[in-house]
N, C-alpha and C positions, 0 to 999 in steps of 0.2 A: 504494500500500500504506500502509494506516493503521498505524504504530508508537505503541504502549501504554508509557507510560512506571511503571515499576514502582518505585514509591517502599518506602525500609526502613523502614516501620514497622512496631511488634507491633502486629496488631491483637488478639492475645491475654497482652498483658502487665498484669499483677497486682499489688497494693502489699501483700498478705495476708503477715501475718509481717515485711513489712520493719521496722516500729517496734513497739520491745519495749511493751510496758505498765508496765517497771519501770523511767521513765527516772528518768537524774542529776538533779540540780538543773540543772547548766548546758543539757542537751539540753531540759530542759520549759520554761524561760524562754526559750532561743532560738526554739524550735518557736512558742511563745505570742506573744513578739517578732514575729518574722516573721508571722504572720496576722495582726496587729493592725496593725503599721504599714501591709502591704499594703493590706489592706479600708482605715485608713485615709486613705490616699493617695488613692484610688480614686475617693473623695466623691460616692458614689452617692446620689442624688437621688430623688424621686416624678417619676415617668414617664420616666425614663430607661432608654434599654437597654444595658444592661453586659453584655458576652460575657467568660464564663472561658478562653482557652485551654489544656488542661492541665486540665480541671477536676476529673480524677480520678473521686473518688467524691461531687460537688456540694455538699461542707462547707461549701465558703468562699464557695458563691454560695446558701446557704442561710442564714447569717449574716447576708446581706445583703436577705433576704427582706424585711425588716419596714419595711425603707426606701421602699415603693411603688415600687422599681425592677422594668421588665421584666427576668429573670434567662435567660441564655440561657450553656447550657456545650459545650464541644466540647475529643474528644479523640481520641486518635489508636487506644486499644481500645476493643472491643466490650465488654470482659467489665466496663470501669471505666464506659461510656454505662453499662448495665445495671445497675450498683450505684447509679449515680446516678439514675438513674430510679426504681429503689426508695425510695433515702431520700427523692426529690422527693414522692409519693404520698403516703409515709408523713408527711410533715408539708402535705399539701394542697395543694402548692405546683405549680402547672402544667409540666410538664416542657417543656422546646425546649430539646432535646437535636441534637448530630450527630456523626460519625463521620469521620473522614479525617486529610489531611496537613497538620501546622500550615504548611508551606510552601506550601499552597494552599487557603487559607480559601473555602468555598463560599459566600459573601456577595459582596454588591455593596458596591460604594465609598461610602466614607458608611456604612454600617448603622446605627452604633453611636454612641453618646455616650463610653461609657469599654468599654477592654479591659483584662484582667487577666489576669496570666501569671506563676500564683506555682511556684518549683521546679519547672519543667519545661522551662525553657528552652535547659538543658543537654543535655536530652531528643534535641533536636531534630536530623538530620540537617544543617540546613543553618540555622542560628540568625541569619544577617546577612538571609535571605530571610523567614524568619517573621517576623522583627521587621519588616521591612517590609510584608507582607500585615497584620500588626496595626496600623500606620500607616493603612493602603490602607482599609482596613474601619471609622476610626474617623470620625468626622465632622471637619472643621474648627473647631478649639477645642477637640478633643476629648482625652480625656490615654488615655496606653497608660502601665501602673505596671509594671513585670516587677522581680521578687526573684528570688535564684539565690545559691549558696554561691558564697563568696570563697577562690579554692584560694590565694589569696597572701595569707591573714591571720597575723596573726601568732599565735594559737596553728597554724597548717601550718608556718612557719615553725619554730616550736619544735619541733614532732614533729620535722622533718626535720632539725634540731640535733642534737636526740637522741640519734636512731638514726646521726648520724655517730659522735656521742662514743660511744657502744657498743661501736661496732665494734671503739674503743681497746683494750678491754677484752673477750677472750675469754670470760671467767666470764659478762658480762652479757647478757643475753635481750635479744635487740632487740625494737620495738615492733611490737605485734601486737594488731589488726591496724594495717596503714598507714595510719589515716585519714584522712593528707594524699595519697593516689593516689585516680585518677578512678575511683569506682567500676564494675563491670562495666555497669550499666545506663546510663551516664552516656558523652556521644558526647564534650563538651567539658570542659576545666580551664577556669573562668571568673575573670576579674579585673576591676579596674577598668579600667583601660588596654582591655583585651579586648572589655567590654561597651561603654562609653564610642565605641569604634572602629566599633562594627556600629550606632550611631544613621544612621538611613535619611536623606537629602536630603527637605526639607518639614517638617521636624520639629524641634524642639529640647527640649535639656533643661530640663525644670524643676527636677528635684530631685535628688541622689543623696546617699543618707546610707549610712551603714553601723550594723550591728547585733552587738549583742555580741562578747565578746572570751574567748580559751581556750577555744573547746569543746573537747569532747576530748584536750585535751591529757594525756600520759600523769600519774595521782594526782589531777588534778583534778577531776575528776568526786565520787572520793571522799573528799579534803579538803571537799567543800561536804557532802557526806552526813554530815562526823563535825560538822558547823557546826550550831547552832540554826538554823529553818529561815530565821527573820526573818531572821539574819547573815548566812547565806549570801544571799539574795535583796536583800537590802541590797548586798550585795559585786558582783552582779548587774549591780546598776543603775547602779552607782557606773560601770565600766568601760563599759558597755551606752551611756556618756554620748560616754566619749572614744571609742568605734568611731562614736558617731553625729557627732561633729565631724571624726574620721580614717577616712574610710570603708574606704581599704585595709590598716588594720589589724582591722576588722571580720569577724565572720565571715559573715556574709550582705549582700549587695549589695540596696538597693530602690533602682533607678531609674525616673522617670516624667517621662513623655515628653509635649511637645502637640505636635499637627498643627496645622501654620499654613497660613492661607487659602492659597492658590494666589500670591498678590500679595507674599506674605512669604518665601513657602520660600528658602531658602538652597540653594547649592551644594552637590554632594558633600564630605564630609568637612570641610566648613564647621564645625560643631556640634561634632563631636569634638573638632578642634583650639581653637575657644572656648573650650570645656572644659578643656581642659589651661591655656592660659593661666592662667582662672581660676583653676586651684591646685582646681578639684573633682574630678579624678581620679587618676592616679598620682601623687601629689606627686614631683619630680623629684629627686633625691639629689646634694646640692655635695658637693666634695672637701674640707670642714669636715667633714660629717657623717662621711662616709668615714674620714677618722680618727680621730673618736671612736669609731666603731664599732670602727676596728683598737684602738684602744686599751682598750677595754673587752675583747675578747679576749684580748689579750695579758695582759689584766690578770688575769681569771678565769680563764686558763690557768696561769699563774703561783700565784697561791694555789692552785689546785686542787694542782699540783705540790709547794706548801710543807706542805700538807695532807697529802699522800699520804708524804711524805719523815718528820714528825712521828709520823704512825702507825706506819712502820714502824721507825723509832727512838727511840720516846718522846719524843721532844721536845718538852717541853710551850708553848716558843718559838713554834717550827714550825707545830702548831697553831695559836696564839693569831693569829698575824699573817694566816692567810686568812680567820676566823673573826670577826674585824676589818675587814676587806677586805671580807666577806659581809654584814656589817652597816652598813659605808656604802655598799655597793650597792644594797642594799634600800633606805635614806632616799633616794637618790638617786631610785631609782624610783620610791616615792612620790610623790616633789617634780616628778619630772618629771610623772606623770598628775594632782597635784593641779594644777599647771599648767595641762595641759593641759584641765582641767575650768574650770578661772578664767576663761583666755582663750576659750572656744568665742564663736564669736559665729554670737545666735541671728537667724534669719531674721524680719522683722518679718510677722505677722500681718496678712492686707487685713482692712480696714474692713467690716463688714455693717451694713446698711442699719439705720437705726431706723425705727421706728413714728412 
């Protein structure tokens, strides 16, 4: 007896309505972020074949048209092949298109030069398996780039501050909606540590950066809409710097991966733990840090309290000294990201050939 293995995929799931037309500033520079570093990570070439996994409605592998790359997209609905196939027509562009399980890519070993897998790899039922069939599928020297939200950046982090300190507080609304829960359509909570953990045996990392910093966090969105637009996109990039040196405080993850020759591959969980060594994935938290962190609480709890004590008995004291307190916090923070932008250290550039 033949047993048919029935995998959970929509093959009728839809992205119509999920993104507004009327975004913040932070969600249109991250959205913009994320496709630009992906595509260019990806470094699609004249006659290469670069597969999308994920490809939705074929944007980001139409962007890459111009490049003389073979452009090949696959996803897991019918009704997203189908949009993609339109917009491929509509700008002339040869469709090779497919349909199915990203856990079971219908390709041979080898296909591909580069694979790409932006925002959907959360998507996926079984995420440690796809990332390996996109391994499986790419050639020898070939890179696999996957981007995916960072549920442990630190604007998630803050929302989820938040809504604790709300709770303090009867009168106050909590935050709504939760931004930092996995959304419905969403199978995984992704992180560095998480991602870093699912790289396949055969393969190693080459890159992982992080991207922007606060999405959504609750008023931010609309502090940058009361900002001229240059300020606010200026203020953008400034932070968009420090997620790219701190990737786990970023809000989107790009990691890209090469397949090594058969001669080179490493061990299981070889790669991952490299990783961490190196300090490019979760950075690991001393019991220094830990106390400043407690003391930073303690401290902002503290003023908050002298604040709240001043209000309710005029005490103009009272006031002054968290209001004090909140203004060398703030330089503090500063000094710290301005730091943290001084020290980044950039990756050197390879050499290209001259004439």
């Amino acid at each position: 007896m033949t047993v048919t293995r029935v995998e959970p995929v929509d093959r009728t799931w839809d992205d119509e309505g999920l993104i507004s037309d009327d975004l913040p500033p932070d969600s249109e520079y991250l959205f913009a972020r994320m496709t630009e570093e992906t595509l260019a990570a990806v470094e699609a070439g004249p006659g290469e074949k670069v597969l999308d996994v994920g490809c939705g409605r074929g944007l980001d592998l139409l962007r890459l048209s111009g490049r003389g790359a073979m452009l090949f997209g696959f996803d897991g609905s019918q009704v997203m092949i189908g949009l993609s196939a339109g917009n491929f027509k509509a700008r002339g562009v040869a469709p090779r298109l497919a349909c199915g399980s990203a856990e079971r890519l219908p390709f041979a070993d080898a296909s591909f030069d580069k694979v790409v897998c932006k925002g959907a790899i959360d998507h996926f039922y079984d995420p440690r398996l796809a990332l390996e069939e996109m391994v499986r599928v790419v050639k020898p020297g070939g890179r696999v780039v996957v981007s995916v939200a960072n549920f442990d950046s630190l604007g998630f982090r803050l929302g989820k501050a938040f809504d604790r300190i709300r709770r303090w507080f009867p009168g106050w609304p909590p935050v709504r909606p939760r931004y930092y829960e996995k959304p419905r359509d969403h199978v995984y909570e992704f992180n560095p540590g998480f991602l870093t953990g699912l790289v396949p045996p055969g393969s190693r990392v080459d890159r992982l950066i992080g991207l922007s910093m606060f999405w959504y966090v609750p008023r931010w969105g609309r502090l940058l809409r009361a900002l001229p637009r240059g300020l606010a996109f200026g203020l953008l990039r400034w932070l968009d710097k420090a997620a790219h040196a701190r990737p786990s405080l970023g809000d989107v993850l790009v990691l890209r991966l090469e397949r090594l020759p058969e001669a080179e591959a490493s061990p299981p969980g070889k790669e991952a733990t490299e990783l961490g060594k190196s300090g490019m994935g979760v950075p690991t938290m001393s019991k220094y840090s830990r106390v400043q962190g407690l003391a930073l609480c303690l401290g902002t709890f503290f003023a908050a309290f002298l604040f709240l004590v001043g209000v309710f008995t005029k005490n103009w004291w009272a006031l002054a000294i968290p209001v004090g307190v909140g203004f060398l916090w703030l330089l503090g923070l500063g000094f710290w990201i301005g730091w943290t932008l001084l020290t980044i250290q950039v990756e050197p550039q390879p050499e290209t050939g001259k004439d």
